[in-house]
C-alpha positions as CSV (number, residue, x, y, z in Angstrom):
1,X,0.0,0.0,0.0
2,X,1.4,3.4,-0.4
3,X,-0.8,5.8,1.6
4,X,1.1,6.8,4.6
5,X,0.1,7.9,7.9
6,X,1.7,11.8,8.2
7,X,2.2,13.4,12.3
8,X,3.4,16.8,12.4
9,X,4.1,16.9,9.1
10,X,6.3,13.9,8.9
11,X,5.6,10.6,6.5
12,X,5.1,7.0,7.4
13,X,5.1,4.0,5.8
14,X,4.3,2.4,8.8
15,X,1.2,2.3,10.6
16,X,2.6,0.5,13.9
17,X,4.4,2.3,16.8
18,X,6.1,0.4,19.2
19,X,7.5,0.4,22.3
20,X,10.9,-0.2,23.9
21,X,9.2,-1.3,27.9
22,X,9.3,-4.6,29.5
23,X,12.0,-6.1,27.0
24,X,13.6,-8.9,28.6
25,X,17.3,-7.8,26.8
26,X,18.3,-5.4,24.5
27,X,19.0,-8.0,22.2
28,X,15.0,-8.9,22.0
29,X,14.4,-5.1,21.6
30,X,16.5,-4.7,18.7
31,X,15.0,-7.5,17.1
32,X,11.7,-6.8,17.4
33,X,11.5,-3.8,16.5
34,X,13.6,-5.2,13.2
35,X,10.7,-7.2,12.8
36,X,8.0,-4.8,13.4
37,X,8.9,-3.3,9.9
38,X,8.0,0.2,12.4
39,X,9.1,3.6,11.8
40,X,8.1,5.2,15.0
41,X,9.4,4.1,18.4
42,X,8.9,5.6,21.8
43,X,11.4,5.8,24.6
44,X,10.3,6.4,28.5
45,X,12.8,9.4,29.0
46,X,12.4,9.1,32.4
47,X,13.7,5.7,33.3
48,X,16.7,6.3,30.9
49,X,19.9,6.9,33.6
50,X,21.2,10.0,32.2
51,X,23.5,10.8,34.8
52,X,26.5,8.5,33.7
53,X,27.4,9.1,30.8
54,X,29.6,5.5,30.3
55,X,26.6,3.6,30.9
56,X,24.5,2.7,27.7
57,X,20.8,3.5,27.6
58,X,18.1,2.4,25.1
59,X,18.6,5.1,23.0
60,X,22.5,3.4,22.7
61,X,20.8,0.3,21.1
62,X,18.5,2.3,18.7
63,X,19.2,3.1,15.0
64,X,18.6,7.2,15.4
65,X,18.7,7.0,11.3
66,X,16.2,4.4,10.9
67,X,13.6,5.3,13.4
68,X,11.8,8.3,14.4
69,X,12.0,8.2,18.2
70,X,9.5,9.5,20.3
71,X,10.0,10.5,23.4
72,X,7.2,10.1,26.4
73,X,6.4,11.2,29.3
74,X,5.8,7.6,31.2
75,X,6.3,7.9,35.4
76,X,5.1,11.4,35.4
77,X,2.1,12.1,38.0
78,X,1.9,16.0,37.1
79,X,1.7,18.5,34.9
80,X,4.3,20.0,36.2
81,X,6.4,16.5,36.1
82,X,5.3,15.9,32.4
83,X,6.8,19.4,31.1
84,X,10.2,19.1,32.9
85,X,11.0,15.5,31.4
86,X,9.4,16.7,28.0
87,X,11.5,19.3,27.6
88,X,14.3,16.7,28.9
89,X,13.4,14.6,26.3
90,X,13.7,17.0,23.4
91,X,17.6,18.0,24.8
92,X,18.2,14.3,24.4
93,X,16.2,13.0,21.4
94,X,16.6,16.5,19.5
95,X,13.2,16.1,18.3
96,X,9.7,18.2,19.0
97,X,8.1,15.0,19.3
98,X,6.5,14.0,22.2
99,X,4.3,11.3,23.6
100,X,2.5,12.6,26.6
101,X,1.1,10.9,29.4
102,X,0.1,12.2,32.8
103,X,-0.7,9.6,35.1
104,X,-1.2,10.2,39.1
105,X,-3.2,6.8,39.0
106,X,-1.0,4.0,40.4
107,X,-2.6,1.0,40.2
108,X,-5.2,1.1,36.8
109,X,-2.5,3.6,35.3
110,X,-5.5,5.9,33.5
111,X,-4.4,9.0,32.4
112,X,-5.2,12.5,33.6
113,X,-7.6,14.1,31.7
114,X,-7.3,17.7,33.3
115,X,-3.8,17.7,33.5
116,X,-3.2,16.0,30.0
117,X,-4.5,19.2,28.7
118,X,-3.0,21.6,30.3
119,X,0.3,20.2,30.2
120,X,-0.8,19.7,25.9
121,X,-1.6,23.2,25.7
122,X,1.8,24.6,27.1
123,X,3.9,22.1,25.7
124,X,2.1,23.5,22.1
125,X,2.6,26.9,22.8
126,X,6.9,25.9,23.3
127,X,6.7,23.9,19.8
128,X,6.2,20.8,20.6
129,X,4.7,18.1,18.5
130,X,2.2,16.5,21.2
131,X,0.8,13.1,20.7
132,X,-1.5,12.7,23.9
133,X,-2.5,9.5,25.1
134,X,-5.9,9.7,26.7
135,X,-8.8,7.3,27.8
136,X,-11.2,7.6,24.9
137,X,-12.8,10.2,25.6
138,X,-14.6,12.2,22.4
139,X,-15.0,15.4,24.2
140,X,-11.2,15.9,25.3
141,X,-9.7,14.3,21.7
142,X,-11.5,17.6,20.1
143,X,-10.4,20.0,23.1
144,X,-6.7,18.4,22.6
145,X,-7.0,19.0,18.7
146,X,-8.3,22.8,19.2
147,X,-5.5,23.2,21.2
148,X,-3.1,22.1,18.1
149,X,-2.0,18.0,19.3
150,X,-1.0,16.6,16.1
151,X,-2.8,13.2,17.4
152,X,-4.7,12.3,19.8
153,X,-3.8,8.3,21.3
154,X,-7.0,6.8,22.9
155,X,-6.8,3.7,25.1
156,X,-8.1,0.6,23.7
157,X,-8.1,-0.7,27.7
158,X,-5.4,-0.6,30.6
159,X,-2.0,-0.1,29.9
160,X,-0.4,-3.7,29.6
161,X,-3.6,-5.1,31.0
162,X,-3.8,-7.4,27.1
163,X,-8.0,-7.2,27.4
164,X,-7.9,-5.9,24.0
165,X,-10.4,-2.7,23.1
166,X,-13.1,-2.1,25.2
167,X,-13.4,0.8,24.1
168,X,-14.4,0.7,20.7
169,X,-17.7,2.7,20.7
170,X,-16.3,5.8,22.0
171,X,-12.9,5.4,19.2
172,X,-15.6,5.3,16.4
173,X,-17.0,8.8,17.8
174,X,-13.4,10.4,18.3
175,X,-12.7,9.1,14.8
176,X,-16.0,10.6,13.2
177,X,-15.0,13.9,14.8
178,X,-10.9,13.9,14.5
179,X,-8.9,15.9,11.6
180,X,-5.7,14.5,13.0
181,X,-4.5,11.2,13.5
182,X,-6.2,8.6,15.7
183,X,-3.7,6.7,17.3
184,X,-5.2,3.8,19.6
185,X,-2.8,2.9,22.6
186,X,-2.8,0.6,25.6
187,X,-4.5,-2.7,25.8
188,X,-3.9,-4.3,22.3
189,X,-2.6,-8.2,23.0
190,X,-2.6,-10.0,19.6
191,X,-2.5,-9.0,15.8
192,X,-6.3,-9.3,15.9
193,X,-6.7,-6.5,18.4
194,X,-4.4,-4.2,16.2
195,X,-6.5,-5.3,12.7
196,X,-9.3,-3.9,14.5
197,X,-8.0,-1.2,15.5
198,X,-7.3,-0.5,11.6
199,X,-10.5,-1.6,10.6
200,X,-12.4,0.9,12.2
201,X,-10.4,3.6,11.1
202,X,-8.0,4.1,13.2
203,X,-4.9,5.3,11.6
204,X,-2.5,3.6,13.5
205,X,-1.9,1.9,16.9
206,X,1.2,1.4,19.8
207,X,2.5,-1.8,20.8
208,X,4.3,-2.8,23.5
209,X,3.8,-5.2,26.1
210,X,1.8,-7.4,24.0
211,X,5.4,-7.8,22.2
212,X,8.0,-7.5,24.5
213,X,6.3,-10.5,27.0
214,X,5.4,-12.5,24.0
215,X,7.2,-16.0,24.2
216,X,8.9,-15.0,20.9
217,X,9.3,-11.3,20.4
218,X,10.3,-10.8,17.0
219,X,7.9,-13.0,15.8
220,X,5.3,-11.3,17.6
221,X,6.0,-8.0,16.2
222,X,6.3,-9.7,12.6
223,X,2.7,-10.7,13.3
224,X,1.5,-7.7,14.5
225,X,2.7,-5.7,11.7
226,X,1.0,-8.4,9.5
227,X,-2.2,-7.9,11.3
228,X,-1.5,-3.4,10.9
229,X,-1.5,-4.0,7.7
230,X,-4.4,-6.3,7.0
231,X,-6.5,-3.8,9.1
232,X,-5.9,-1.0,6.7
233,X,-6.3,-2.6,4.0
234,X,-9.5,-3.9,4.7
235,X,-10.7,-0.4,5.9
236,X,-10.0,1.0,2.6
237,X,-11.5,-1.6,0.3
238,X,-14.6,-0.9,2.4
239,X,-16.2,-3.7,4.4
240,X,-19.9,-5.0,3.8
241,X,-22.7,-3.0,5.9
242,X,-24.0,-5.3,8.9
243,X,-27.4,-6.8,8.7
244,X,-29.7,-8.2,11.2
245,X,-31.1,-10.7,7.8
246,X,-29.5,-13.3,5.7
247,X,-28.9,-12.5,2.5
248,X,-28.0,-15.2,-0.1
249,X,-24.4,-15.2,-1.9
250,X,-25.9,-17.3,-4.8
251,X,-29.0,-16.4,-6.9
252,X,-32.8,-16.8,-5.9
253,X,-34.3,-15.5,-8.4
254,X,-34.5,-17.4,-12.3
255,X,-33.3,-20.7,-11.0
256,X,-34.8,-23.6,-11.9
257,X,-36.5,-26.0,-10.3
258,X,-34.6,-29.5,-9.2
259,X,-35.7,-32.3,-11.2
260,X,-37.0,-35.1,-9.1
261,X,-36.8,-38.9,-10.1
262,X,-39.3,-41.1,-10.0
């Protein structure tokens, strides 16, 4: 296929995003995301030890040239928290891109509606290229785009939780409403979950977990970015309308009549 998915002005082939979390070595990271056939891939810039600088980081193991990163926000519990490490993260990624999260919720890790806003609007305003991640709410995706996001990232279900989207009602209404891209985040588990995604519309989704605790990474990711592409391409050649009837693939009318024997 060669539409692409455009953020901020920047072109994609790829419609998957993925992760660097939970990866059980580097070496598993690296070839995933080899596998993922991904252009995009986000980096928790808080949990990166930045203070010695002999000791590698992710950032070490990632191909800079190959792959946009995308720095987040991950860990923070503020506003306040979530423009300091943003503005971290473009002194160490030297990019405008950002993936923000504000989280004060420990255990079901939902994101702050409030204070993802506020911290969207001022991180805009300094020239940032926000990409909020939000629980699907309709109403705050179109307060996020008026305030110039350049996507808005609704959950599919908890962060890591693998329950798939619940949440698919609400994406179909922040999709009929979004200029921007619709990202869909948090939750997805198996290829499946991502073709859905795709099939609704969405214009692409994050992976992580579902990935890096799979038995076999790379193969995981392979799969998933099988199942990213299916999704789109069944969205545009335009699925059949649901019906609560049966309708008959082969002819009923102008058929003749089966001859009985005797």
């Amino acid at each position: 296929m060669t539409d692409e998915l455009i953020i901020g002005g920047v072109s994609f082939h790829s419609r998957l995003i993925v992760g660097t979390g939970r990866h059980r070595t580097m070496q598993d990271m690296v070839d995933s995301l080899e596998a993922s056939g991904s252009q995009i891939v986000t980096v928790a810039i808080r949990r990166l030890d930045l203070d010695n600088p002999e000791e590698k980081t992710i950032l070490d193991y990632i191909d800079w040239d190959k792959y946009q990163i995308l720095p987040n926000t991950a860990g923070c519990r503020s506003v306040e928290e979530a423009l300091f490490v943003a503005r971290l993260g473009r002194e160490v990624t030297q990019t405008d891109f950002v993936k923000l999260e504000v989280i004060p919720d420990a255990k079901y890790l939902f994101p702050d509606p409030n204070g993802t806003l506020e911290a969207a609007r001022q991180l805009v305003a300094e020239g940032f290229k926000v990409l909020p991640y939000i629980h699907a709410d309709p109403v705050l995706a179109k307060n996020l785009e008026d305030v110039g996001c350049v996507t808005v990232m609704p959950l599919g279900s908890a962060i890591g939780s693998g329950q798939g989207i619940h949440t698919g009602e609400e994406i179909r209404i922040i999709l009929e409403n979004a200029s921007i891209p619709v990202i869909v985040d948090a939750g997805l588990a198996v290829p499946s979950d991502a073709a859905k995604a795709l099939e609704m519309g969405a214009d692409a989704v994050l992976v992580n977990t579902a990935i890096a605790q799979a038995q076999d990474p790379s193969m995981m990711a392979d799969a998933f970015r099988k199942g990213v592409e299916a999704g789109r391409q069944a969205y545009l050649a335009g699925r059949i309308p649901v019906r609560t009837e049966a309708i008959a693939s082969s002819p009923t009318s102008d058929v003749p009549e089966p001859v009985v024997a005797n």
